[in-house]
C-alpha positions in Angstrom: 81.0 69.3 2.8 79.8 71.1 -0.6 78.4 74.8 -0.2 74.9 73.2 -1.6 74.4 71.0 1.5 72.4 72.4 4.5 74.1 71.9 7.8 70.9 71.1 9.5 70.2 68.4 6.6 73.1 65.6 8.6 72.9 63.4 11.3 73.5 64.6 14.7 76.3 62.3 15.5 78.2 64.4 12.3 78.0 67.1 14.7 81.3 68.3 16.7 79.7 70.2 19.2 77.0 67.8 19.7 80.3 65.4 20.7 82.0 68.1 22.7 78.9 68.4 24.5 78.7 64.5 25.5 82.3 64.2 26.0 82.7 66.4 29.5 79.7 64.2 31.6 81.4 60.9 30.1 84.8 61.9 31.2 83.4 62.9 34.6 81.4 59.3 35.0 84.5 57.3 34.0 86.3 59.2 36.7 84.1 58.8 38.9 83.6 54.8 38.8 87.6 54.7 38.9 87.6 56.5 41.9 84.9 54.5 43.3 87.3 51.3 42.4 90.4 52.6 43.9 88.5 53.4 46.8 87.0 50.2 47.5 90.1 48.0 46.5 92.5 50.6 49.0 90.4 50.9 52.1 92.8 52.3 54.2 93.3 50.4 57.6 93.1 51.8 60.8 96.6 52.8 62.2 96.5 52.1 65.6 93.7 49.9 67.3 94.1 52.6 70.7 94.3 55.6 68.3 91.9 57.6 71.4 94.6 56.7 74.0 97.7 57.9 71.6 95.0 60.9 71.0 95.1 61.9 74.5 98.8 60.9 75.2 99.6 63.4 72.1 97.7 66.6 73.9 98.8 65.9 77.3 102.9 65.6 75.5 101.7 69.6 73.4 100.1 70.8 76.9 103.2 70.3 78.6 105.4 71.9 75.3 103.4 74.5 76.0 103.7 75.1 79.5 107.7 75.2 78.8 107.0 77.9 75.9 107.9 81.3 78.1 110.9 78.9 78.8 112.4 78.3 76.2 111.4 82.1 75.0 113.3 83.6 77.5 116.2 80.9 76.7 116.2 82.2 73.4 116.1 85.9 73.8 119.1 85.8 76.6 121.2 83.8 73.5 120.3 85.5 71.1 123.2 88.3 70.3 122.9 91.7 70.5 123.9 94.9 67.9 126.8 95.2 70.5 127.9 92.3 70.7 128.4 91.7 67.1 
């Protein structure tokens, strides 16, 4: 560009900024339609058909883990060592 020529004077595609401008939406619209492809080509299946009954079988297997817990706490303390046994 030659010191006589006005900035304004050019085309706006000449224009970096006017191309940094358009460049973030674009990248964000591409990403967006690949997403929308991997997403509709890898539709995850459902694991288990009786997922509700594995569910419920899960909570009742924690509830009783946790009806142990003072257990297994007490277990623990009477193993663990103390200063005067070391």
């Amino acid at each position: 560009m030659t010191p006589d020529e006005n900035p304004a004077d050019r085309p706006w595609w000449r224009h970096g900024l006017v191309w940094l401008v358009i460049a973030g939406p674009a990248v964000v619209v591409v990403a967006s339609i690949a997403t929308a492809v991997i997403a509709a080509h890898g539709a995850d299946k459902l694991v288990e058909e009786d997922y509700w009954r594995k569910g419920i079988e899960i909570n009742r297997q924690l509830a009783a883990e946790r009806a142990r817990l003072p257990a297994m706490q007490a277990r623990n303390h009477a193993a663990t060592p103390t200063a005067a046994d070391r």
